[in-house]
N, C-alpha and C positions, 0 to 999 in steps of 0.2 A: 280657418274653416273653409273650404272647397264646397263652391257651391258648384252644382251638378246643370246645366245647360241642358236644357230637354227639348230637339227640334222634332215637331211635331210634322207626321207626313200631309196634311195638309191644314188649312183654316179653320176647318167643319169640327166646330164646339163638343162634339162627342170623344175626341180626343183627346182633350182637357179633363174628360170623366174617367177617362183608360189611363190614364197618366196620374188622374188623383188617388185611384188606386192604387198605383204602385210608387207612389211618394209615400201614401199610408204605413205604407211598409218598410219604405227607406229603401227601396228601390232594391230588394233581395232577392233570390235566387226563387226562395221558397214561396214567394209569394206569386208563381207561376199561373198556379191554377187558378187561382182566384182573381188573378186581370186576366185570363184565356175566359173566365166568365163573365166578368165584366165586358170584354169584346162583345161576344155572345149578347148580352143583354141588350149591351146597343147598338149593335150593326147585324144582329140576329143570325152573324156565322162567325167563323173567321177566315177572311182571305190571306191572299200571301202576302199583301202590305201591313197587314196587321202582325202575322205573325212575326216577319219579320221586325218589325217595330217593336215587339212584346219583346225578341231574344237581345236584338240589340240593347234597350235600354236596360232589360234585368242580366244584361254580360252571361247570358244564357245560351247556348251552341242553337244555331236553328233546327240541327237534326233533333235535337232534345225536347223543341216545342215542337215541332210538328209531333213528333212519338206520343210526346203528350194528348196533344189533339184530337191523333188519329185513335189515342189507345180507350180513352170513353167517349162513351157511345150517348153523351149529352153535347160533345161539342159536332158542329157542323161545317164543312169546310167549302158549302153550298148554300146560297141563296133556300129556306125554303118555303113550299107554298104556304098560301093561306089557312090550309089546314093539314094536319100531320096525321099518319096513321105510321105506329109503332106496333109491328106482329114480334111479338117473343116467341124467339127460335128454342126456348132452353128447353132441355129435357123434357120435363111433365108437361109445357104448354104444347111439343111437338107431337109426345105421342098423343095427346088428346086432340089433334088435327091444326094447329095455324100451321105447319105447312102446304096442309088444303086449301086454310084460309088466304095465305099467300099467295098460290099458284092460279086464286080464282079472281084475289083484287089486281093481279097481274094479267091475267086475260080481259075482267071488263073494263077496264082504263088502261089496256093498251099500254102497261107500263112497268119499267124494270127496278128492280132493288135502288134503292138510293136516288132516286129519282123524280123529278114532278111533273107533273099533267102540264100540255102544252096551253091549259087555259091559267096554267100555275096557282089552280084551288087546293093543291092535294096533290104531297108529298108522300113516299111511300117509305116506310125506313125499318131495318132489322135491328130486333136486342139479344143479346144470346144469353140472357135471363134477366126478368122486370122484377125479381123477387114474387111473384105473387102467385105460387107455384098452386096455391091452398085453392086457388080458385080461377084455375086452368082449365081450355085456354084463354091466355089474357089479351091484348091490345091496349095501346094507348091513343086514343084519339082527342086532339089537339090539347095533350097533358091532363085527362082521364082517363084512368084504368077503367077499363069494363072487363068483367069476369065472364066465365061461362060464357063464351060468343060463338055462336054459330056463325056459318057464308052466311044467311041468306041475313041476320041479322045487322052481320058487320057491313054486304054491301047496299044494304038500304040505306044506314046511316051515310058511307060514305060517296052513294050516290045523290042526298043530299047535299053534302059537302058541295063534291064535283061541279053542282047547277047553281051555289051558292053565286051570286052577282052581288 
């Protein structure tokens, strides 16, 4: 039996939890996504040491896990803020206006798509459908959907956020 030596990129005990997920699994291919969320879970993105650490021990191509990465729109490839504002871009949420809504939490926090506020309370992030078409338009703020959102609704909440200390 070939036991498998697993050098971890550093000390820091959260690796041991990334690692025990994909022992779980016997260390397969397929079990990709689900240690890219375990990353996720506890280092609350993935950077390029993780990823690479994730392709190397599942013998997985690095261009395969980033594609992965990059290709849902749950994983993060950035630090983010203290709180998240998710505008779905899909069809029924855009004609019903979050591209308005966008363009206006873009103008009062001075801030661009995939990006966070210099005081790092508020993250800004696109989905190109939330599913939640029935009750458009949607957003997600720090992983609740709210329906029906107007500006002036969504930037009170997330001026809120913004002054949160």
């Amino acid at each position: 039996m070939l036991i498998k030596k697993i050098i971890l990129p550093s000390d820091d005990n959260r690796w041991k939890l990334i690692n025990a997920t994909m022992k779980r699994h016997g260390y397969q291919p397929n079990s990709l996504i689900e240690t890219l969320h375990t990353v996720q879970e506890t280092f609350g993105y993935l950077d390029e040491i993780s990823l690479k650490f994730v392709a190397l021990t599942l013998k997985v191509p690095l261009s395969s896990v980033y594609g992965v990465a990059t290709f849902y729109n749950f994983f993060n490839l950035k630090p983010q803020g203290k709180h998240t504002c998710v505008v779905c871009l899909g069809t029924a949420c855009y004609i019903k206006g979050t591209n308005v809504i966008a363009e206006e939490i873009k103008k009062e926090f001075k801030l661009s798509m995939g990006k966070t506020t210099e005081s790092g309370n508020l993250s800004l992030l696109s989905a190109r459908c939330l599913g939640a078409c029935g009750i458009a338009p949607a957003i997600v703020i720090d992983g609740e959907v709210h329906g029906n959102v107007s500006v002036e609704k969504t930037l009170e909440v997330l001026r809120r956020h913004e002054n949160d200390n």
